[in-house]
N, C-alpha and C positions, 0 to 999 in steps of 0.2 A: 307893450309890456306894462303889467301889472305896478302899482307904487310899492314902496318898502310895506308903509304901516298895510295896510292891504293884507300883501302878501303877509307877513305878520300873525294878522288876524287869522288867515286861515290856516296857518301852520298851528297854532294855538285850538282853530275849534279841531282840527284833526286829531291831535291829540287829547282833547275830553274826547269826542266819540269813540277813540279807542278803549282809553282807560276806564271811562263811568264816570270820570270824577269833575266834580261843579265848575274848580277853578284848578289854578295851574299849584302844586306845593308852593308853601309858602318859602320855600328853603332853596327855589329853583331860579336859579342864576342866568340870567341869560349872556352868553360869554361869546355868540358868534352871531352877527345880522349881516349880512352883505349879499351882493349879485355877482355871481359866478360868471365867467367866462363861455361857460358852458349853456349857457341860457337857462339860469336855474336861479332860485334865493336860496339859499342856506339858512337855516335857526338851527341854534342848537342850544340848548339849557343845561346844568350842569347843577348838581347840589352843593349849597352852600359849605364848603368844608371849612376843617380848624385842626388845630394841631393834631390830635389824634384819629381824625376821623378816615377811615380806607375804603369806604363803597366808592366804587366809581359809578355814581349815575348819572346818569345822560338820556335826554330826549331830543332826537337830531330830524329835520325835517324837512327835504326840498321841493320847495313849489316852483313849479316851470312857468314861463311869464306866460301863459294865457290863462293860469289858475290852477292849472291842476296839481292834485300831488301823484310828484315822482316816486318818494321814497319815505319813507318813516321808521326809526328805529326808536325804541322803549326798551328803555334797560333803568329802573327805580324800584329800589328793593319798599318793601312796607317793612310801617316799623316793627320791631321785634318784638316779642315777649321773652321777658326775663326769665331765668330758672329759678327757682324760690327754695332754699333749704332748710331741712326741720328746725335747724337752729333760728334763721331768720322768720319761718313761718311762727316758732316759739314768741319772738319780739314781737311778732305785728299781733298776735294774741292777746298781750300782757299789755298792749296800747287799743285794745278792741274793736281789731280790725282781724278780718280773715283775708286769705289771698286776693278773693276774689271781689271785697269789696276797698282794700286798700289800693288809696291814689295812689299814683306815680311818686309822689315826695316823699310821703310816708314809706314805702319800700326801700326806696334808697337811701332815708330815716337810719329802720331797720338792717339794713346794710353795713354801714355805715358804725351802729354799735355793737354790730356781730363784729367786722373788722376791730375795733379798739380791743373785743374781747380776744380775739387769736394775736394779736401780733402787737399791741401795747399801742399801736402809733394813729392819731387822727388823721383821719384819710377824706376828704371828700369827695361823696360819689357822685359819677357826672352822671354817666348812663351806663344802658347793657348796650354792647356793640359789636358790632362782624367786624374783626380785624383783618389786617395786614401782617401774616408773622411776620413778614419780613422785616418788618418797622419795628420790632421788639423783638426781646430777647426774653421765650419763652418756655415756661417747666412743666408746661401740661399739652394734651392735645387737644384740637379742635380751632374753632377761629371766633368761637361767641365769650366773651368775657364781659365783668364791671368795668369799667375803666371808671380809677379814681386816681386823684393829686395829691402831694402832700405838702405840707405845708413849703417845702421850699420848691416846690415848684413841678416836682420830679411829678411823670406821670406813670403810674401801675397799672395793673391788670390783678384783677381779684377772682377767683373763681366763686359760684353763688354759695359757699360758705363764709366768703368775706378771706381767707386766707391772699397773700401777695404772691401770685404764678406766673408774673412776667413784670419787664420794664422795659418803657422807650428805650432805642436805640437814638440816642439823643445825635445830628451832627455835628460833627467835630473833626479837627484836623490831626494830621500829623507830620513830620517833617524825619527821613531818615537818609543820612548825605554821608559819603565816601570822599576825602582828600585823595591826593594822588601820591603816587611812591616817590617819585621825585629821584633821589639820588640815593636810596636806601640800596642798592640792587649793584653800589659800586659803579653806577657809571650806563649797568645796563639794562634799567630798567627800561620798558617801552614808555614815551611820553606821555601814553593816555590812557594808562594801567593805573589802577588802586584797588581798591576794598570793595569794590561792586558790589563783589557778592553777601559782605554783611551787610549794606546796606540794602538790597535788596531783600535782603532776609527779614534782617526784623522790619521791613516797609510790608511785608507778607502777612505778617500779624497787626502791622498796626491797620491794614488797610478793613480787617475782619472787629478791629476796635471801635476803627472812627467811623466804620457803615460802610466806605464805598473806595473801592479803588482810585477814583480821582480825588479824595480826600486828603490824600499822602502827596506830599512833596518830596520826593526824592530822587537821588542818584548822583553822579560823580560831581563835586563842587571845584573849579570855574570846568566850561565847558572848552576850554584852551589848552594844547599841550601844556607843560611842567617847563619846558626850557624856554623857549621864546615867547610865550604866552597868544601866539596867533595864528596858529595851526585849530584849526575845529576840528574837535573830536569825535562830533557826533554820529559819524558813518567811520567810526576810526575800528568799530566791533568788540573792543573791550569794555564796553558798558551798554546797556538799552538806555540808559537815561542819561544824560547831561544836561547842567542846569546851571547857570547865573550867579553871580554872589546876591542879585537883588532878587533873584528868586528866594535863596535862602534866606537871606532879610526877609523878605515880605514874610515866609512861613513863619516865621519866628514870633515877628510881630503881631501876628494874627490871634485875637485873645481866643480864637476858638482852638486853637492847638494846643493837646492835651500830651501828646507823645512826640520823644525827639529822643534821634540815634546819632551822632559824629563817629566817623572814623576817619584820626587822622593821626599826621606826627605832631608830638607835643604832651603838656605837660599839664598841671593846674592854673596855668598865666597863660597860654596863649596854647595854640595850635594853626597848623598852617595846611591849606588846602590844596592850594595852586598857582598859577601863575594867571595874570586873567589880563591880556594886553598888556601885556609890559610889567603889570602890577602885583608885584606876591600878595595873595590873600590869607589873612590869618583870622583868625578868630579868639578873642580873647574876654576875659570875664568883667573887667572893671577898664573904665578910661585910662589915660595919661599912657598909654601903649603905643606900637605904632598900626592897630590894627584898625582894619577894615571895616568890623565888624565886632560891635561892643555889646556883650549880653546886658550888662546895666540898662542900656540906654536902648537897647530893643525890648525891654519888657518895662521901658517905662508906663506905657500906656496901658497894659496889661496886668493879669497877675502872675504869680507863679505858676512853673513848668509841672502840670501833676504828674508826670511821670519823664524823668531825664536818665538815657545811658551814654557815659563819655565813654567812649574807643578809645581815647592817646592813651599812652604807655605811663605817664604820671600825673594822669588828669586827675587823681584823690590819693597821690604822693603829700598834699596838705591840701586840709577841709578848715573852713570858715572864711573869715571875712577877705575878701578879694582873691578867690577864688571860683572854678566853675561855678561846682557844685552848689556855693554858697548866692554865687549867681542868680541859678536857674531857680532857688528856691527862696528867692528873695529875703533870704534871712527866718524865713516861715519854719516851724518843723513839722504843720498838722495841713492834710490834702496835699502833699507834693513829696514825693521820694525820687534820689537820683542814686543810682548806681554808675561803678565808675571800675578802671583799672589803674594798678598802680604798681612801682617797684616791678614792671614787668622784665621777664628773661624769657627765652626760649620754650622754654619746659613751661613756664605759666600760661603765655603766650597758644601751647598747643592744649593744655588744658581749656583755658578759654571756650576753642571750638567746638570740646565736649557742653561744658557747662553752657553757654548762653541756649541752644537747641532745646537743652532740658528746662530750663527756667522758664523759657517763653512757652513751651506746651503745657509745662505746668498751671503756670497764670493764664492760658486761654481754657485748659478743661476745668479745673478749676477757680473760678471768678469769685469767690466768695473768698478764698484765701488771702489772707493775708501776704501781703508783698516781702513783708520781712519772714514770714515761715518760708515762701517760696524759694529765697533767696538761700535759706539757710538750706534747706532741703537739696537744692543743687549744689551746694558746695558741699554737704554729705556723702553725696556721689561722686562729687571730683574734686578730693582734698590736696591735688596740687595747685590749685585755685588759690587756697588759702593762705591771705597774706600778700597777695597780688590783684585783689578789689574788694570794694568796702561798699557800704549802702549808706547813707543819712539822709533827715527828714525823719517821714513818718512810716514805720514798718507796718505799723496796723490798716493801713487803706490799703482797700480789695481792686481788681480791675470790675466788677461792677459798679464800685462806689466811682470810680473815678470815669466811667461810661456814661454812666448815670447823672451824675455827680455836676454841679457847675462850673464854671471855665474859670471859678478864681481871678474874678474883676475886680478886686479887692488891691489895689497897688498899695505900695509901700519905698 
């Protein structure tokens, strides 16, 4: 058998003789060396990525221990050429340059004060690049865009006018949890019944918010029936999900968690979830309670909730200080809006199930809307609603700004 660097080596000249080229990209990663079971070396190289970058290339190459090559795959895009438009060919003119003799800086120069002329905002251009739609949240078709930054961080998608036609799908969490019915049902409730289904609902939207289905923490909070708290409910069929009070701490805690849903009984001071070995679980907004779970002191480390919906029946029955709402919004009123129910009755209560449906497809087709028009918009349509939930914070942030947007690291 062959040695490593050896073998190595020749995996390395296989690959110039394929491609033509002198040396190996300078951007080419080597991510796999070892000897197979199979009587073979493996290399495999990989391009240097970064946050935005989406080619997957790869040069993979097995050499068998007496030399030879087994196999060779070559998948390495060349670099692109940019698309150049009148306006920006306009710029690189009036700096006297033509397409064809302008560097690579100077285009992206050009770029760059084409963008400040459509859209007001300084934008720096990194490169032109074959995306990933998946990884962004895009207003035109094809997969070649700018890709530029702005100053706080956020990354865009310019098309070769300089205008802004997409933005990172930044990761991010969410958390949407159901308490149990408990004794609301007179005695006959099942012990491992609750709200699944709202919580599973808006977990539906946020999971399309945060990027990815395992992003969201959710489902029934403690995973213990309601009366003895030592019954597992998890194959009990009334929920897909059950989950931990320390699960729900940990999401909470988590400063990447943008969106959060409760449904449970209770009020603006507390709210109560379950029973969890022996232990009733509550949740409540400021210390000196007897609860389990304190939003104060779970968003210490953190910032504010940019987007909070309270389920209980008098969770925004009173707004400000030692309260949810006032909570989750750390006293903030600008990047964090919490909508909430309150004074609820029957009649509000079945309104509700009209209203939240229309509100959340609103703000998913809609992203650029403003949360406080969305908000009003749905209670337009179902004005028994009204007077039985309220919204505070900040109406004016959009669910793109808060997609987009940073995680509010900023404590207080």
């Amino acid at each position: 058998m062959i040695p490593l660097a050896e073998a190595r080596e020749l995996a390395e000249r296989e690959i110039l003789a394929r491609t033509g080229w002198s040396s190996l990209p300078h951007d080419a990663v080597l991510t796999h060396a070892y000897h197979s079971r199979r009587g073979r070396y493996v290399f495999q190289w990989k391009r240097k990525t970064d946050l935005y970058s989406s080619e997957v290339d790869r040069l993979l190459v097995w050499v068998r221990d007496d030399g030879s090559i087994e196999k060779a795959e070559i998948s390495w895009f060349a670099p692109l050429e940019p698309k150049i438009s009148e306006n920006v060919e306009r710029i690189l003119r009036s700096r006297g340059y033509t397409v064809a003799t302008a560097p690579a800086q100077a285009i992206k120069e050009a770029v760059r004060k084409r963008a400040y002329e459509v859209t007001g905002k300084g934008i720096e251009v990194l490169e032109w690049r074959r995306i990933l739609r998946e990884a962004w949240v895009v207003e035109q078709p094809g997969n070649e865009f700018w890709v530029g930054k702005l100053s706080d961080d956020t990354y865009v998608l310019l098309n070769p006018d300089g205008e802004i036609v997409g933005w990172m799908v930044l990761p991010a969490r969410a958390a949407s949890v159901s308490g149990f019915w408990g004794d609301a049902c007179d005695g006959e409730c099942p012990p491992c019944a609750g709200w699944c289904y709202l919580a599973r609902n808006f977990k539906s939207y946020f999971e399309k918010w945060a990027g990815s289905s395992g992003a969201v923490v959710w489902g029934m909070c403690p995973k213990y029936d309601y009366k003895t708290g030592t019954e597992d409910c998890t194959d009990s069929g009334y929920c897909e999900s059950y989950i931990s009070s320390s699960d729900f701490e940990n999401a909470i805690k988590d400063h990447k968690c943008k969106f959060y849903a409760c449904f449970a009984h209770g009020d603006y001071q507390s709210a109560w979830l379950g029973n969890e070995q022996g232990t009733q679980i509550d949740i409540c907004p400021v210390s000196g309670w007897w609860c389990d779970l304190v939003v104060e002191s779970l968003l210490t480390n953190r910032g504010r909730m940019r987007f909070a919906f309270l389920g209980h029946c008098g969770a925004m029955d009173k707004t400000g200080e030692d309260t949810f709402e006032y909570a989750f919004r750390k006293g903030q009123s600008e990047k964090t809006t919490v909508i909430g129910l309150k004074n609820t009755t029957g009649e509000s209560w079945s309104a509700f199930h009209q209203w939240y449906p229309a509100f959340l497809k609103d703000l998913d087709e809609n992203r650029d809307k403003k949360i406080g028009d969305a908000y009003d918009d749905a209670c337009d349509l179902y004005p028994d609603i009204i007077g039985h939930i309220d919204i505070t914070g900040d109406r004016d942030q959009t669910l793109r700004e808060i997609i987009q947007g940073d995680f509010c690291k900023i404590t207080k």
